[in-house]
C-alpha positions in Angstrom: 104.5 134.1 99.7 102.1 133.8 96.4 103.1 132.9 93.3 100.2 132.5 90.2 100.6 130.0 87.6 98.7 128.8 85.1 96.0 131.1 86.9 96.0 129.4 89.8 97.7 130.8 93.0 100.2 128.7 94.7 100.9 129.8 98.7 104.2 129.0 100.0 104.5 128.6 103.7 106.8 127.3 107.0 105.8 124.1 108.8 105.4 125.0 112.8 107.0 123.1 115.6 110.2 122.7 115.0 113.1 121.8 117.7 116.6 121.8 118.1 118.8 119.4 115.6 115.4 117.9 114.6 113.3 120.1 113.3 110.1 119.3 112.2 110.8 115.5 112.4 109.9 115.1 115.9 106.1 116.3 114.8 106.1 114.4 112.3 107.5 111.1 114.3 105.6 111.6 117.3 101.8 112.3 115.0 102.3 112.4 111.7 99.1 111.6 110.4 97.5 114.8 112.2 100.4 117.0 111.5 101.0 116.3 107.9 97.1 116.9 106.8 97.5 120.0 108.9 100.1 121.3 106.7 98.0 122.5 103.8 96.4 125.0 106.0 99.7 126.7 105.6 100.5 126.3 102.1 100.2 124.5 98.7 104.2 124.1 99.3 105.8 124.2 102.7 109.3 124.0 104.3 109.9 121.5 106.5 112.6 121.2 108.3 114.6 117.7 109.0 117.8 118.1 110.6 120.0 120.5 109.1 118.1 120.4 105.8 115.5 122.0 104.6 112.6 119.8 102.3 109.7 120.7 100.4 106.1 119.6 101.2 103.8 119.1 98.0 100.7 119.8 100.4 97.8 120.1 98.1 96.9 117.7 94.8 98.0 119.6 91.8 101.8 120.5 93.3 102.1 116.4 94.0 101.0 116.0 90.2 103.3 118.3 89.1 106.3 116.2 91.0 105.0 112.7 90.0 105.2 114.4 86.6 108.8 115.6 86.2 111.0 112.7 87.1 113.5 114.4 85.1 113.7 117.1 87.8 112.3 115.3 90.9 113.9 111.9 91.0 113.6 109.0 93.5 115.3 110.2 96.9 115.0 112.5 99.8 114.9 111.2 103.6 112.5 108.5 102.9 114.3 106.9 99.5 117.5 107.0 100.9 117.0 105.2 103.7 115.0 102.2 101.7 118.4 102.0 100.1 119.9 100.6 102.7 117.5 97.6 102.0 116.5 97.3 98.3 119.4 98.9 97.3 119.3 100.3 93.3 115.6 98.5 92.4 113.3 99.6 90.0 111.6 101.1 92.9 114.6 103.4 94.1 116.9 104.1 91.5 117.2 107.0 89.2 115.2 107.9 86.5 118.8 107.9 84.0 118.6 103.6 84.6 114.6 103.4 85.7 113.7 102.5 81.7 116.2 99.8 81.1 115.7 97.9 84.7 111.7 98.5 84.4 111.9 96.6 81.1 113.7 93.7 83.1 111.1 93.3 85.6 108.3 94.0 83.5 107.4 90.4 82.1 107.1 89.1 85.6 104.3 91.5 85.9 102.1 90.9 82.7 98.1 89.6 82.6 99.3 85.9 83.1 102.0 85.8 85.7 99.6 88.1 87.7 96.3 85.6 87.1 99.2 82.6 88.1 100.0 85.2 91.4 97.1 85.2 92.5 96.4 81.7 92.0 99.4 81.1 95.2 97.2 83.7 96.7 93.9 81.4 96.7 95.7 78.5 97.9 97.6 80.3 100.4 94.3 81.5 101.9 92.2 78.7 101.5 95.3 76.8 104.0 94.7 79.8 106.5 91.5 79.8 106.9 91.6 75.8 107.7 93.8 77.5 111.2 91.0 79.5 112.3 89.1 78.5 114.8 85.3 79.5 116.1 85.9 82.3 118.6 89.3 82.2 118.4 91.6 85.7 119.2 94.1 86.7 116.1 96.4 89.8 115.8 94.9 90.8 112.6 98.0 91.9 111.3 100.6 89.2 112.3 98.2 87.0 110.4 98.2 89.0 107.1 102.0 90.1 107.2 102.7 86.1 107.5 100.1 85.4 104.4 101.3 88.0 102.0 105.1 87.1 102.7 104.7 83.4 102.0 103.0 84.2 99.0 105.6 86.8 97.7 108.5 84.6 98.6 106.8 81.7 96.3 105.9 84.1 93.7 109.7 84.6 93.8 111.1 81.2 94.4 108.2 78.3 93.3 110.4 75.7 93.2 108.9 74.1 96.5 111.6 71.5 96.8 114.0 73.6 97.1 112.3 77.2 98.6 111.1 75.9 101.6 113.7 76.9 104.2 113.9 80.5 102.0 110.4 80.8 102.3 110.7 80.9 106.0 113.9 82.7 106.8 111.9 85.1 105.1 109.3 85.2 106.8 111.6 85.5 109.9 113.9 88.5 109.0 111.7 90.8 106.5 109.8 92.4 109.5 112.6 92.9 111.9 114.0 94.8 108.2 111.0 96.6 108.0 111.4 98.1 111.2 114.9 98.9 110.9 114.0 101.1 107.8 111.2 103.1 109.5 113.6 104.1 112.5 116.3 105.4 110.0 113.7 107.0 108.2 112.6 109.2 110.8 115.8 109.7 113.3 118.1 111.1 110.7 121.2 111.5 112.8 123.2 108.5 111.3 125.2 108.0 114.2 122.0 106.7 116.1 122.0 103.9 113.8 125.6 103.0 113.9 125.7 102.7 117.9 125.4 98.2 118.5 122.2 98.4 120.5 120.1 95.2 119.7 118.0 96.9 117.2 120.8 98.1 115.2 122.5 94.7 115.6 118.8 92.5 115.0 118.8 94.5 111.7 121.9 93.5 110.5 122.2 90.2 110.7 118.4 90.2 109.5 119.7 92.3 106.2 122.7 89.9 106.2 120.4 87.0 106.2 117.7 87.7 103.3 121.1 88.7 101.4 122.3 85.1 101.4 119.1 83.5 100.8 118.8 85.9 97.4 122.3 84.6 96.6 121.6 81.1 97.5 118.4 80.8 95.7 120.0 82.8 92.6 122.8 80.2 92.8 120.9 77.4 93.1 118.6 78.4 89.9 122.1 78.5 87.8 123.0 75.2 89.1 119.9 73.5 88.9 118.4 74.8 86.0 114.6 73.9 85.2 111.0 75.2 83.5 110.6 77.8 86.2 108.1 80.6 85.9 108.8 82.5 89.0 109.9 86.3 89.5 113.6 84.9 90.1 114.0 82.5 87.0 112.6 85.9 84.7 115.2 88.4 86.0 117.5 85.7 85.6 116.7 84.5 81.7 116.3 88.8 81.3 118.2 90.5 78.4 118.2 94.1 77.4 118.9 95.1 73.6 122.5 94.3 73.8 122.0 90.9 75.2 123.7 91.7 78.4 121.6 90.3 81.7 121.1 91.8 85.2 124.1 91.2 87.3 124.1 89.3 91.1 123.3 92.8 92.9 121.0 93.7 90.4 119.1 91.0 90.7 119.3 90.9 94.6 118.0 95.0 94.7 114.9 93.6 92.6 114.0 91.0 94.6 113.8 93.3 97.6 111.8 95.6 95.8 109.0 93.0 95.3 109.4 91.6 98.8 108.6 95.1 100.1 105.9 96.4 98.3 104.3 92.8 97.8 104.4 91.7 101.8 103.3 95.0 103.3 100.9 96.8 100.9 98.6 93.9 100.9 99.2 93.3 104.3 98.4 96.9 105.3 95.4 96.8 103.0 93.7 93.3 104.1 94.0 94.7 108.0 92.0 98.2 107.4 89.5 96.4 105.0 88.6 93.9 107.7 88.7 96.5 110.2 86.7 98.8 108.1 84.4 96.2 107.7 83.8 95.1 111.6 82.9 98.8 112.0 80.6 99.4 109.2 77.8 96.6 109.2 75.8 98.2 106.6 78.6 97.9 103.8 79.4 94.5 105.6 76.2 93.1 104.8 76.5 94.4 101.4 80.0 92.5 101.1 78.5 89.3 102.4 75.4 89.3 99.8 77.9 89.4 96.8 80.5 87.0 98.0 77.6 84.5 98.9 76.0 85.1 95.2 79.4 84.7 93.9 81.0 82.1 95.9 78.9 80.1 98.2 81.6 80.1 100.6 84.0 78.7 98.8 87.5 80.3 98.2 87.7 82.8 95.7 89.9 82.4 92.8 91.5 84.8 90.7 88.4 84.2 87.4 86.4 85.2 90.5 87.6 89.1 90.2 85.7 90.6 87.7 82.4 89.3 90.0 83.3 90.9 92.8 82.9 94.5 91.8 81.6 95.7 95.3 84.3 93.6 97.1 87.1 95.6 95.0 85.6 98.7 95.9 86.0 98.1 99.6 89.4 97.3 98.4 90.0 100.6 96.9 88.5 102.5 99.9 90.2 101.4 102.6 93.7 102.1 100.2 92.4 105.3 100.1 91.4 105.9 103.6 94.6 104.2 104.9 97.8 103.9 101.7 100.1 101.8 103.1 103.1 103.9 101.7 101.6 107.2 103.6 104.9 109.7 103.0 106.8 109.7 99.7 110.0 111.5 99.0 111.8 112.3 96.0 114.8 114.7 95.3 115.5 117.9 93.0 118.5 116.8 91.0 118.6 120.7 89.0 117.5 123.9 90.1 114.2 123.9 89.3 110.3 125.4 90.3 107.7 123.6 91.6 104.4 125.5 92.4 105.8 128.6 90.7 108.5 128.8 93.7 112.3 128.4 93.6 113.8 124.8 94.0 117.4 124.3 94.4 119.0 121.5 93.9 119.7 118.7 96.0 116.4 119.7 98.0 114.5 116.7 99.3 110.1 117.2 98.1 108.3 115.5 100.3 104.5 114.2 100.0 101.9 112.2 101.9 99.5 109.6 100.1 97.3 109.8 103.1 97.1 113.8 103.5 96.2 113.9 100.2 93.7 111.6 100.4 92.1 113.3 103.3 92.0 116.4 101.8 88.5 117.7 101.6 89.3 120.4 98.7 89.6 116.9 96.6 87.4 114.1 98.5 83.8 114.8 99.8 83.5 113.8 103.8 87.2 112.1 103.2 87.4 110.7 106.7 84.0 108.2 105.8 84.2 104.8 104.5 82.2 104.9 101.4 83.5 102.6 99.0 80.8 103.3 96.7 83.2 106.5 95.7 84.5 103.9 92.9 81.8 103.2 91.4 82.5 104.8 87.4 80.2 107.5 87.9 81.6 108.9 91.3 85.5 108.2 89.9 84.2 110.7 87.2 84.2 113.7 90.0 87.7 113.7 90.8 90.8 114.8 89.5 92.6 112.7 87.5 95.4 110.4 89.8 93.3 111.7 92.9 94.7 108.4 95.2 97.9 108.1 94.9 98.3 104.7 97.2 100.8 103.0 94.6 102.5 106.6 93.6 102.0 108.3 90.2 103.7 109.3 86.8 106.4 107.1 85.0 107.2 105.6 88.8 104.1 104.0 89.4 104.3 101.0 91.2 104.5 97.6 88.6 102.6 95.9 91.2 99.5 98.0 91.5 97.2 95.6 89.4 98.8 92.1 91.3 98.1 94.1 94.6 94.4 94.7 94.2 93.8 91.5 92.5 95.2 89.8 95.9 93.6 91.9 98.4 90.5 91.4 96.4 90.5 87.5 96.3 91.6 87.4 99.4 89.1 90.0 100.8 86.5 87.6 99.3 87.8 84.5 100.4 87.5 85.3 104.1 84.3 87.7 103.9 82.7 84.1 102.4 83.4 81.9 106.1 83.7 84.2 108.6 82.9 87.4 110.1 85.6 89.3 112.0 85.0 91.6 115.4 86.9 93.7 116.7 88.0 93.1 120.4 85.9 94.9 123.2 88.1 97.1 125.1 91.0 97.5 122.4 91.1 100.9 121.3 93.1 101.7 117.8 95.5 104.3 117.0 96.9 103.8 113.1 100.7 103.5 113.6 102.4 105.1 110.7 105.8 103.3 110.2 108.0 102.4 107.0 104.1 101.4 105.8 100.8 102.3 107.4 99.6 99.8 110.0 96.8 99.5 112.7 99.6 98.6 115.6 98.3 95.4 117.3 94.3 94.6 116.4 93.0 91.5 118.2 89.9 90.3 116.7 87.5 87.5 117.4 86.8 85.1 115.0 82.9 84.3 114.2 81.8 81.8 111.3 79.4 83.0 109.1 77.5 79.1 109.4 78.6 75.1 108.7 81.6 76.7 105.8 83.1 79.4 108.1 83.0 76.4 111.3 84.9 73.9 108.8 87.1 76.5 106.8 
C-alpha cells in the first residue's frame, strides 16, 4: 500500500520470514544486521511481526524523523524499551515523555561544559594507567580491554570519592556485563517465561541486578552519612531540586544511575573497538591519524584541552559511530491512535527503527559501507539531511551524553593512536555481534609500539 504526504509517497509493506510464535524475531536474532537494512526494499514502513504482536519498522530516514519528532505520540517503549526496564528502571533514558522534562532537568547539571571537561579528565588518567599494562607484542581482546576502561571511568564519574568507591568501582565492573547480556536475551526471546525458568543465566542475572542495586543504595547512603564537597554524578542527583523544592527519591535516583552506567560503559566501549579496528584495516587514514596525534601530542596522553586539535581524530570518531552505532535497534511505542508515514497506527503498537540500517542506507549515505571519515568534514556534513546519524537517537530524547561520549572516545582515540599501533590477529575472522549494544564479538589484536613512547607507555 501507497499513501502521499507532503508530496512524497510513503510504501507500506510486510517483513518476510516469519515463523511460528516468533515471527520475524528469529530473522532478526539469528542476522539482524543483513535483515533489517533489507527491509527498506519493502517499504518506507513495514510490519514486523514479534510474537503475537504486530510492530512497525520506520525503514527509511524521513519516517524515523517523523517518530524521533512526536514523542507526544511515539513514546519510549516497544520490545526493546521495555526490557531495559528491567535494568534502568524509570531513567531519563526510559521513561515517559509526561515525567521526561522534570527528571531531564535533574540530571542535566551533571552534564554541562565543565563536569564534561572534569569527565574526561578521569578519562586521560584512566588511559594513561592502561597503556602502562600493555606490552610490546602482547595479544588483548580488544573489547574486554575497552568495556573494563569505560566502566571504571563511569563508576568514578559517579562515585569520586576514592576512599570510599573502590570496592563499588569493582563490583561494578564485575556484574554490569553479566546485566548487559541478560538485557539482550530478553530483548529478543520475548516469550517471558524463557526468562523466568532458574537456568544459570537467568539466575547469574539476578543476583548481578541484585548486586549493582545495593551498591547504588550503599553509595547513596553512604553520601548522606558522610557528607562532603563532592562533584560527582551521585552527590548532583542527590543535592537536585525541582521548582517545588522536592528532590529525587532512592529509586529515582537508583534508575538514573543505571542510565549513565549503560550508555556511558558500552557506547564508548563499542565505539573505541570499531575505531581501532577500522583503523588496523585502513592504513591510509591510519597514517593520517598518526601525523596529527604526533603534531599534537608527541606521544603523550591526550587531555581533554587537547580536543579541539584533534579535528581528524574526531572524525574517525564519528565514522566508525556511523558505520557501527552501538545502540543499533531503537523502539518506541504509540500511546494514541495515530499516523506515521501517512498510514494508520493504533495504539499500543510498538515502532521500531535501526541506527545502523539507517546509516547504511545508500538513498542517504554515498558508498555507506566505506570508512571515510572525511564525510564530517563541514562541507560534506552540508549534503545530508538534517539528523542523518542517529547513533545517540534524535528529537527531545537525545541522549544527554552525546557530547561527554565523543569527547572520551576522542581523547582516548588519541591517547593510544600516540604509542602504539594495533593489528588485528592473522587468522581471526570478524562477524559484528549485534547484542543489547553493537559489538565486534571477541577481536584479538597484537600490540606494536609506535617507537621508545609506545615501548614505555
Amino acid at each position: 500500500m501507497t499513501v502521499t504526504e507532503e508530496g512524497r509517497q510513503y510504501r507500506l509493506g510486510d517483513a518476510p520470514g516469519q515463523v511460528p510464535l516468533l515471527g520475524n524475531a528469529l530473522r532478526i536474532f539469528r542476522d539482524p544486521l543483513t535483515y533489517l537494512p533489507a527491509l527498506r526494499e519493502q517499504g518506507d514502513l513495514v510490519r514486523v511481526k514479534l510474537g503475537r504482536s504486530i510492530a512497525y519498522l520506520a525503514a527509511t530516514h524521513d519516517v524515523v524523523q517523523e517518530v524521533l519528532h512526536k514523542p507526544r505520540e511515539f513514546d519510549k517503549g516497544g520490545e526493546f524499551i521495555d526490557k531495559m526496564r528491567v535494568i534502568l528502571g524509570d531513567g531519563v533514558g526510559t521513561c515517559s515523555v509526561k515525567t521526561h522534562k522534570r527528571q531531564r532537568a535533574f540530571i542535566q547539571p551533571a552534564f554541562t561544559k565543565g563536569k564534561i571537561s572534569g569527565y574526561t579528565e578521569v578519562m586521560s588518567r584512566h588511559v594513561a594507567e592502561l597503556l602502562t599494562t600493555w606490552r610490546p607484542g602482547q595479544e588483548i581482546d580488544l573489547p574486554e580491554e575497552m568495556s573494563r576502561l569505560t566502566t571504571r571511568v563511569t563508576a568514578q564519574a559517579m562515585f569520586s570519592d576514592e576512599r570510599i568507591s573502590g570496592e563499588a568501582i569493582a563490583e561494578v565492573q564485575r556484574s554490569f556485563p553479566v546485566v548487559w547480556k541478560g538485557v539482550y536475551r530478553r530483548m529478543m526471546f520475548p516469550l517471558p517465561l524463557v526468562h523466568e525458568v532458574p537456568t544459570k543465566a537467568n539466575r547469574d542475572f539476578r543476583r548481578a541486578l541484585r548486586r549493582l542495586d545495593d551498591v547504588i543504595a550503599g553509595m547513596s547512603e553512604t553520601y548522606r552519612r558522610h557528607d562532603g564537597p563532592r562533584e560527582d554524578i551521585l552527590a548532583i542527583l542527590l543535592a537536585a531540586r525541582d521548582e517545588h523544592g522536592a528532590g529525587l527519591t532512592d529509586e529515582q535516583i537508583r534508575d538514573e544511575l543505571m542510565t549513565v552506567l549503560a550508555a556511558g560503559v558500552e557506547t564508548p566501549a563499542s565505539g573505541l573497538t570499531w575505531a581501532l579496528y577500522l583503523l588496523s584495516q585502513h592504513p591510509g587514514v591510519e597514517s593520517r591519524l598518526h601525523e596529527e596525534v604526533d603534531s599534537v601530542l608527541a606521544g603523550r596522553t591526550a587531555v581533554d584541552a587537547d580536543f579541539p586539535e584533534l579535528p581528524f581524530t574526531n572524525r574517525v570518531v564519528n565514522e566508525a559511530l556511523r558505520m557501527y552505532p552501538p545502540v543499533w535497534f531503537i523502539t518506541r511505542r504509540a500511546v494514541v491512535d495515530t499516523k506515521l508515514a501517512g498510514h494508520d497506527i493504533p495504539a499500543g503498537a510498538s515502532i521500531l527503527f535501526s541506527p545502523y540500517a539507517l546509516h547504511r542506507d545508500p538513498a542517504v549515505f554515498t558508498d555507506p559501507d566505506a570508512f571515510l571519515p572525511d564525510r564530517w568534514l563541514p562541507e560534506n556534513l552540508k549534503k545530508l539531511p538534517r539528523n542523518a546519524v542517529i547513533s545517540f537517537s534524535g528529537g527531545t530524547r537525545k541522549c544527554l551524553g552525546d557530547v561527554l561520549a565523543n569527547h572520551e572516545m576522542t581523547i582516548a582515540l588519541a591517547s593510544v593512536a600516540a604509542r602504539w599501533k594495533l593489528r588485528h590477529k592473522p587468522g581471526h575472522v570478524l562477524k559484528p555481534v549485534a547484542k543489547a549494544e553493537l559489538t565486534t564479538g571477541e577481536l584479538p589484536m597484537i600490540l606494536e609500539p609506535r617507537g621508545p613512547e609506545g615501548a614505555s607507555a
